[in-house]
C-alpha positions as CSV (number, residue, x, y, z in Angstrom):
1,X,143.4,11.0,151.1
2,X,145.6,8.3,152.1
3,X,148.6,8.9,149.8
4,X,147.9,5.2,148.4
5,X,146.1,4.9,144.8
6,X,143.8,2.4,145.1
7,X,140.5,1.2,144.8
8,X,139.3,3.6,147.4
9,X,140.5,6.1,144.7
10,X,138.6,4.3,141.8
11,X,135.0,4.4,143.3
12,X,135.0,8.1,144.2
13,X,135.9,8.8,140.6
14,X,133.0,6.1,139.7
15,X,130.7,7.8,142.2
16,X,131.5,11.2,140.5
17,X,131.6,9.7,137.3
18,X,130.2,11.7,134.5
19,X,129.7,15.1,136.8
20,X,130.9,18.3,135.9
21,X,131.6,21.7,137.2
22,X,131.4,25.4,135.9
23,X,135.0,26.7,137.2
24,X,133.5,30.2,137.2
25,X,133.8,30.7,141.1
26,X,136.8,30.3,143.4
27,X,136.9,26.6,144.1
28,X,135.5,24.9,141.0
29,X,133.8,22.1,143.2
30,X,132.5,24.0,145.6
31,X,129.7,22.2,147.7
32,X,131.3,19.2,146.2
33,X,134.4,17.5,147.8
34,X,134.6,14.2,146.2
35,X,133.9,16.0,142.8
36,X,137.1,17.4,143.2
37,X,139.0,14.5,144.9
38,X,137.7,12.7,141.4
39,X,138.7,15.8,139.5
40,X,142.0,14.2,139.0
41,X,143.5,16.3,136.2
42,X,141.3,19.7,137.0
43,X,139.3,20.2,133.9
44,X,136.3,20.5,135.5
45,X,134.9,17.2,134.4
46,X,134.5,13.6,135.8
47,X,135.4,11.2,133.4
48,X,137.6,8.9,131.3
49,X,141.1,11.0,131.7
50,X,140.8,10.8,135.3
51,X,140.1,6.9,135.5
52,X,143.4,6.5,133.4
53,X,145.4,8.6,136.1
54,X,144.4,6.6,138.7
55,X,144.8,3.4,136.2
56,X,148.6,4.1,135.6
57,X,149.6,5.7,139.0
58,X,147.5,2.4,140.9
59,X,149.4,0.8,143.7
60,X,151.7,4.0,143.8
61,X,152.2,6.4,147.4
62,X,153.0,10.3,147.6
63,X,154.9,10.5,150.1
């Protein structure tokens, strides 16, 4: 990404929004990159914890 948390951020979560994964192989989204951008907190699932991550880190950077 960008290092900014911003809307970008918000719609691939809302694009992924309700998907989930198995975790049984080696990458847990494999064939799926924005399912794991959206995988915020890595618990395999697309969904309401992962729209308050990027809720209370919006407008933040990583570097």
């Amino acid at each position: 990404g960008d290092g900014r948390v911003n809307i970008l951020d918000a719609t691939i979560v809302g694009l992924e929004w309700g998907k989930t994964t198995d975790c049984s192989g080696a990458y847990c989204w494999e064939g799926n990159d924005r399912g794991s951008q959206a995988d915020l907190n890595n618990d395999c699932k697309v969904n309401i914890l992962d729209g308050v991550i990027i809720g209370s880190c919006w407008g933040h950077t990583a570097w």
